[in-house]
KEVOPA-854297 format. One record per residue (C-alpha): y, x, z; residue in three letters. Coordinates in steps of 0.25 Angstrom, whole numbers, plus 5000, padded with zeros to 4 digits. Last residue first. Example, Ala and Ser with C-alpha at 12.3 -4.5 7.8 and 13.67 -1.06 7.14 Angstrom:
<sites>
499650555029ser;498250495031ala;
</sites>
This chain:
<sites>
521151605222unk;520651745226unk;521251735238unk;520551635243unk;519251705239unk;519651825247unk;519951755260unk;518551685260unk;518051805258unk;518851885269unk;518551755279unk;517151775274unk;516951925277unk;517851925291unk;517051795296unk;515751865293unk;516251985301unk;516952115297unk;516452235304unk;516752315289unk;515552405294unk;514452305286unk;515152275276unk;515352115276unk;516652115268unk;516352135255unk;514752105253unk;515051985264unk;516151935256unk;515151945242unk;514151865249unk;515051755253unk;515751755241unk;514451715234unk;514051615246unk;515551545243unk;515251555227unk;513751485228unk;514551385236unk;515351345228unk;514351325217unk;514251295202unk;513351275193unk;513551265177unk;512651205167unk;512651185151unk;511151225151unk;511651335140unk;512751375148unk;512051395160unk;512851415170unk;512451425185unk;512951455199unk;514351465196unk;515151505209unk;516251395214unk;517651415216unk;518551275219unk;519851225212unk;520051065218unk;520550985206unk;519650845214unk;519550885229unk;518350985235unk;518050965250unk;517350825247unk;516150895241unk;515750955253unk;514751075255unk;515751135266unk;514851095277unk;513651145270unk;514451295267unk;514051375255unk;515151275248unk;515051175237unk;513651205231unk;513051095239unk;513850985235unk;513451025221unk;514551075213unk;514650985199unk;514951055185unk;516251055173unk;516451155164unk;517551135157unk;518251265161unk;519451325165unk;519151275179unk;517651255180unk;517551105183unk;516951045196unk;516250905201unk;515950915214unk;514750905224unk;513750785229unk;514650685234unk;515650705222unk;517050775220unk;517650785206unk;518350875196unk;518451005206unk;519051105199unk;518051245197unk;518351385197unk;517351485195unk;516551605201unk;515551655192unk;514251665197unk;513351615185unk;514251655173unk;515451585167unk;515851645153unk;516851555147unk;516651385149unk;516951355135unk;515651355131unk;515051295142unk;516251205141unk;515851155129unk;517051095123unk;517350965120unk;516850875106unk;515750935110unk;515550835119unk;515550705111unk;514350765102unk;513450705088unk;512250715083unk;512150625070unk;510750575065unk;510350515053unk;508850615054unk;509050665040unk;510650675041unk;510650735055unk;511950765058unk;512250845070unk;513550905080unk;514550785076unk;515650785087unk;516050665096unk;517250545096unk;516950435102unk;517450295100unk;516950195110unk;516150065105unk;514850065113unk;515250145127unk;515250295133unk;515650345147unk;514150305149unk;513850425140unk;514350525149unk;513350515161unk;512150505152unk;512650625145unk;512750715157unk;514050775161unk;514650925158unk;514750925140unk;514850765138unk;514350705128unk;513250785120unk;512150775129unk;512050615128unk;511850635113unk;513050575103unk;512350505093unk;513150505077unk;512950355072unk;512950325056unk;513750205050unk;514450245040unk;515450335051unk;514950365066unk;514650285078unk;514150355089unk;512850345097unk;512850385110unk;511850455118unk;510350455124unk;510250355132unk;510850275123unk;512450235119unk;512650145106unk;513850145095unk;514850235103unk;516050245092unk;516250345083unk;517050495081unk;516750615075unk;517250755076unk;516450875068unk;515550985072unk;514350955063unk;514950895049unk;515650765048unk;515650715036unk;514650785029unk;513750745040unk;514350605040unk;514050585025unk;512550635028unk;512250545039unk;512850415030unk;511850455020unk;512750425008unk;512350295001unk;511350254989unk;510450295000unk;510550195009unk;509950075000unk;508450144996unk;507350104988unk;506050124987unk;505250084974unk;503750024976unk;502849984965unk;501650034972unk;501450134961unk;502750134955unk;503150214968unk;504550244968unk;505750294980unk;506850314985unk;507650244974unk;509150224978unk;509750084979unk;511050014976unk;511049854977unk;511249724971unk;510949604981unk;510149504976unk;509549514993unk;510349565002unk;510749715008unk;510949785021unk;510749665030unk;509649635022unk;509049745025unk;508849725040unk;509549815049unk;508849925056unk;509450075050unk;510650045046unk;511250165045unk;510850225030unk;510550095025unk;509350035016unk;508450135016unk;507550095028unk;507649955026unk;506749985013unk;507349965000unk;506349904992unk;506249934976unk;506049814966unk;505449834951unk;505149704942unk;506549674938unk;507349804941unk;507849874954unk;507549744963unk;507849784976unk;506949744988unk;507549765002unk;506949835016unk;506049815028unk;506449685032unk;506349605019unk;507549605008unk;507049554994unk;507749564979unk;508849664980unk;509449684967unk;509649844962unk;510349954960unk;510150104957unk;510050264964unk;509150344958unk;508450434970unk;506850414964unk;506850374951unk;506750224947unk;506650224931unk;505550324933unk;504850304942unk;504650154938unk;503850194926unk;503150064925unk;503849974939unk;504349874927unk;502849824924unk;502949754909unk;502749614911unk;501349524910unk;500949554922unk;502249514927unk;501749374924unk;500449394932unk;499249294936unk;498249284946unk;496949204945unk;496049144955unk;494749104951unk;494249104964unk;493049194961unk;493349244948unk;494649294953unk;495749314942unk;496649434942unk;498149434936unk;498149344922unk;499349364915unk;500349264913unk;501149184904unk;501849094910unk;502048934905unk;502948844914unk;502448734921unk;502948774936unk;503948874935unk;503849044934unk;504849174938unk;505749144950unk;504949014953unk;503949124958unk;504649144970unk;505349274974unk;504849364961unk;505149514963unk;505049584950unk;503849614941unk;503549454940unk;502649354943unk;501549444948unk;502049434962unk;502349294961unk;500949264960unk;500549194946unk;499249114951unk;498349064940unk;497948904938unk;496748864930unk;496848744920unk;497648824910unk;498048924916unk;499048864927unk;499948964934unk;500048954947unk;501349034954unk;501749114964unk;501949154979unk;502849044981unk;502148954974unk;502348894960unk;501248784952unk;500848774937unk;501448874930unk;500648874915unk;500048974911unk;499849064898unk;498849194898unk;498749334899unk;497349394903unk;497349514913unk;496249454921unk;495549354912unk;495249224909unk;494349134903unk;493249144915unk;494549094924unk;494548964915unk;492948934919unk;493148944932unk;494248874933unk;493548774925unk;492548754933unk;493348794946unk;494248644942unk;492848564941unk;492448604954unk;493748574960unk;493848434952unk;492448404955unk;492648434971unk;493948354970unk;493348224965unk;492748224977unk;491548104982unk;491248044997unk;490047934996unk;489847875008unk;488747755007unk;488547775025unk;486947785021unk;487147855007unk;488047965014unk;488748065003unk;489648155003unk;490348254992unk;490048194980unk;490848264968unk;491648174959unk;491648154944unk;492648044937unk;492647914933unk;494047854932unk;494347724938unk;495347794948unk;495847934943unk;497347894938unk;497547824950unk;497247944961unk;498747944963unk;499248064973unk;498048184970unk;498048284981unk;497348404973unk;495848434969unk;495748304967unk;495148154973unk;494548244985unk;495448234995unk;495848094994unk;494348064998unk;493448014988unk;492447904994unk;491247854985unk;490647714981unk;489447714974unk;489347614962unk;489347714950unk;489947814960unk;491447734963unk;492447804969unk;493247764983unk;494547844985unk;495247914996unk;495647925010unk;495847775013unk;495147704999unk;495647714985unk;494847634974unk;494047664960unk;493747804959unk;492647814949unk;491447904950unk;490548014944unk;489848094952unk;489648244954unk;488248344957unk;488048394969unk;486548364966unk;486448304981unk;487648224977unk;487248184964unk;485848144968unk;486448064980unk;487348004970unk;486647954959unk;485647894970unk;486747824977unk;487347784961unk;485947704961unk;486147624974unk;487647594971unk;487347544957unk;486347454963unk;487347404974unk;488247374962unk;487447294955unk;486847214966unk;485747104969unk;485446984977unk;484146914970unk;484146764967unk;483346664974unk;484646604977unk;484546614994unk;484346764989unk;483146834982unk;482946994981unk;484147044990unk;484847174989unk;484447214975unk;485247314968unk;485447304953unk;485247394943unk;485547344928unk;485047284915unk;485847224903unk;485347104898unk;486346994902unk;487847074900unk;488447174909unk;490047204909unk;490547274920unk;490747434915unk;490847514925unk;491847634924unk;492447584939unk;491447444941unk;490847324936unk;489547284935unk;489547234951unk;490747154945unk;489647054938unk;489047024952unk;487747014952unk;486646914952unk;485146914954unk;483946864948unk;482546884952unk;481346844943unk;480546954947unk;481647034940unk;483047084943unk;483646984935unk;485246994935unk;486246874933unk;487546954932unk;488846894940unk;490346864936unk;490046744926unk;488546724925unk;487946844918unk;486446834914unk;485046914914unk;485547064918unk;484347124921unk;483947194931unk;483547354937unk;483247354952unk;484047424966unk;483347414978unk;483747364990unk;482847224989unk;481647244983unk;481147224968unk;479947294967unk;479247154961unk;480047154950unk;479647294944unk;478247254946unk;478447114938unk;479247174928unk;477947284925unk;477047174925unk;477847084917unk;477947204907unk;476347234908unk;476147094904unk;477047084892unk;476347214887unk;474947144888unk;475447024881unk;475946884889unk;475046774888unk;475246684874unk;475646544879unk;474446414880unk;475046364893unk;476246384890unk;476046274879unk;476146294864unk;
</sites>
């Protein structure tokens, strides 16, 4: 039979024609269409796109990171069409531009949803590493490949695996991914949902995983716990390699966990009985014992009496004498020592110590020693303003006031005959045990001579030797007597003219009135001339009658007369 005389096509054969020729004729450059594989010619696919148009494609477009590169005749695919008819009459089309469209799409959604991806990483470029979408090609920096720095990347190239978008520019075709964000957001999932298996006070096995100076992290079983060094033990812990190791198994006892951060403190002493139970009375206040020193700071020491239980010796109890030196100057560390128990308070877990009183309070020996009244003698340690500081036995000082050196002279004048290193000899006259202080005196180690001095009364007539001439009078001693004063210059006769000091030699024996004593001032006065107006007066009672006729040269030659006799 001829063509000519051929069945026409059915109604449903028609409609199918129709429909393929519609499909056909929206074919446009840019777009991406469905083909049909129709033959493969050694390293390309022959692909009809319809309308009669063929194109071909590369058979290493197929290929690619979990992709599998085999296609046969038959099988249908997405191509994307840059040009409808070249110089060949074929059409220019593209596998892997079409898988680049359509992932696009995938993408955006996903990235607007906040949703992650799947890719591969497949090459390493400056700054990080290139990973195929399904046919998009994304970024991912360095610093997001893990949650730690990670050195060989190897093992996770060719592997698909999730990753989060974190930016994304269709026009410049940046794509930047994380494969840290998933991790991070996978790790607080099950974080989260390992802290809601445990509880606070819960004992459980861990494994040491990583030591700090301030403790250590124990692994719980794919959640890490801190074991502070402060919960490691009852006693003093100075590292936590004292106590733990990395990689061996604890058992500890679950401290406090925080929802929120999911934080979780652990305790191995916990788990131990607590040595500072009925501390009161194993340690009673005043009992004398031994122990190791473990710590010295600046304001005391740290003694261990027993594991788990440390007492601190405050600088203040560590010596007697030695009031501003540094601990450790006293004592050193792992250094057994004596102690006495001050004091105990198991409620903030603090025992006071002291070092100076497993001796004899030095103050107390010397006032047994040498009572009030007694000799001592030291060597000049400091001079002040105030007075010298003397030297004594076990290491205490006795001060010697200003107005206990010299009985007639000012302190201040007497204290330079004094310097650092002489030996004095003075007498005790208080101890303070309480207050550490020892009163002691250089001139009572002589007489008083106020009290020595006898009965001399304002008006008395004495005899003084001359002990020094000055400008401004002279330096006198009442003979038989260690009273010692100065006659002013005016005070040396009644007589201006006579007012000299030079008249008067050193050992010279010369009368003079005394115008004051106070023996409880400690002061004596005394005038020459207050002794020639006396006699005066008294000549002129004698001898100045008024029928005696005598004149005034008469009376004082006659007084003048009767004092020289009387010497």
């Amino acid at each position: 039979m001829s063509a000519a005389y051929q069945q026409a096509p059915s109604r449903e054969d028609f409609a199918a024609l129709l429909e393929e020729s519609f499909r056909t004729s929206e074919i446009n450059e840019g777009s991406v269409v469905k083909g049909k594989v129709v033959a493969i010619e050694k390293d390309v696919a022959v692909i009809d796109i319809g309308a009669k148009t063929e194109g071909r494609v590369a058979l290493k477009e197929f290929a690619g990171p979990n992709r599998d590169q085999t296609v046969k005749v038959g099988d249908e695919v997405e191509v994307y069409v840059e040009r409808i008819e070249n110089a060949l009459g074929e059409a220019v089309i593209s596998r892997d531009k079409a898988r680049r469209e359509e992932s696009w799409v995938k993408l955006e959604k996903a990235f607007e949803a906040g949703e992650r991806v799947n890719g591969t990483i497949f090459n390493q470029v400056k700054g990080g590493y290139t990973v195929d979408l399904d046919g998009a090609v994304a970024f991912l920096p360095r610093s997001q490949v893990d949650i730690r720095p990670v050195r060989d990347v190897t093992p996770l190239m060719g592997v698909a695996q999730p990753f989060q978008i974190l930016k994304m520019d269709r026009r410049r075709g940046n794509i930047v991914v994380s494969r840290r964000t998933v991790l991070e957001e996978s790790r607080a999932e099950q974080r989260s949902e390992l802290v809601a298996n445990l509880e606070e006070g819960q004992v459980i096995d861990g494994v040491v995983k990583n030591i700090t100076e301030y403790g250590a992290f124990v692994d719980l079983g794919g959640i890490d716990g801190l074991l502070h060094v402060t919960d490691m033990a009852w006693r003093r812990v100075n590292h936590p390699s004292e106590v733990v190791n990395i990689g061996q198994t604890v058992k500890v006892k679950i401290i406090k966990i925080n929802h929120d951060t999911h934080r979780i403190s652990l305790g191995i002493k916990q788990l131990l009985a607590d040595p500072w139970e009925g501390i009161a009375a194993r340690y009673p206040v005043g009992a004398k014992l031994k122990g190791r020193v473990t710590n010295i700071t600046d304001y005391g020491a740290f003694v261990e009496l027993e594991p788990g239980i440390e007492g601190l010796i405050h600088v203040s109890e560590m010596s007697w004498t030695k009031k501003n030196v540094h601990p450790g100057k006293i004592i050193s560390t792992s250094q057994e020592v004596e102690v006495v128990i001050l004091e105990v308070d198991q409620v903030k877990r603090r025992i006071s110590l002291g070092l100076k009183q497993t001796l004899q309070n030095p103050w107390e020996a010397f006032a047994e020693k040498h009572p009030v009244g007694s000799e001592v003698e030291g060597e000049v340690k400091n001079k002040t303003e105030f007075g010298l500081f003397i030297g004594l036995e076990n290491d205490v000082d006795g001060m010697v006031h200003l107005s206990d050196l010299d009985w007639n002279r000012p302190g201040e004048q007497v204290i330079d005959e004094f310097k650092k290193g002489d030996m004095v000899r003075a007498q005790v006259l208080d101890v303070d045990v309480e207050k550490e202080r020892i009163s002691l005196g250089i001139k009572q180690l002589g007489g008083d001579p106020f009290a020595e001095a006898g009965e001399i009364k304002k008006g008395q007539v004495v005899t003084c030797e001359v002990l020094e001439v000055k400008d401004g009078g002279i330096e006198v001693k009442i003979v038989d007597t260690d009273l010692s004063t100065f006659i002013k210059r005016n005070e040396l006769a009644r007589d201006r003219a006579d007012q000299r000091p030079e008249r008067f030699a050193t050992g010279e024996k010369v009368d003079a009135r005394v115008t004051q004593f106070d023996r409880k001032a400690r002061r004596v006065t005394l005038s020459i001339k207050a002794l020639e107006v006396a006699e005066e007066k008294e000549a002129m009672a004698q001898y100045g009658s008024a029928d005696s006729g005598a004149s005034l040269g008469d009376i004082l030659g006659a007084a003048l007369k009767a004092r020289t006799d009387k010497k």
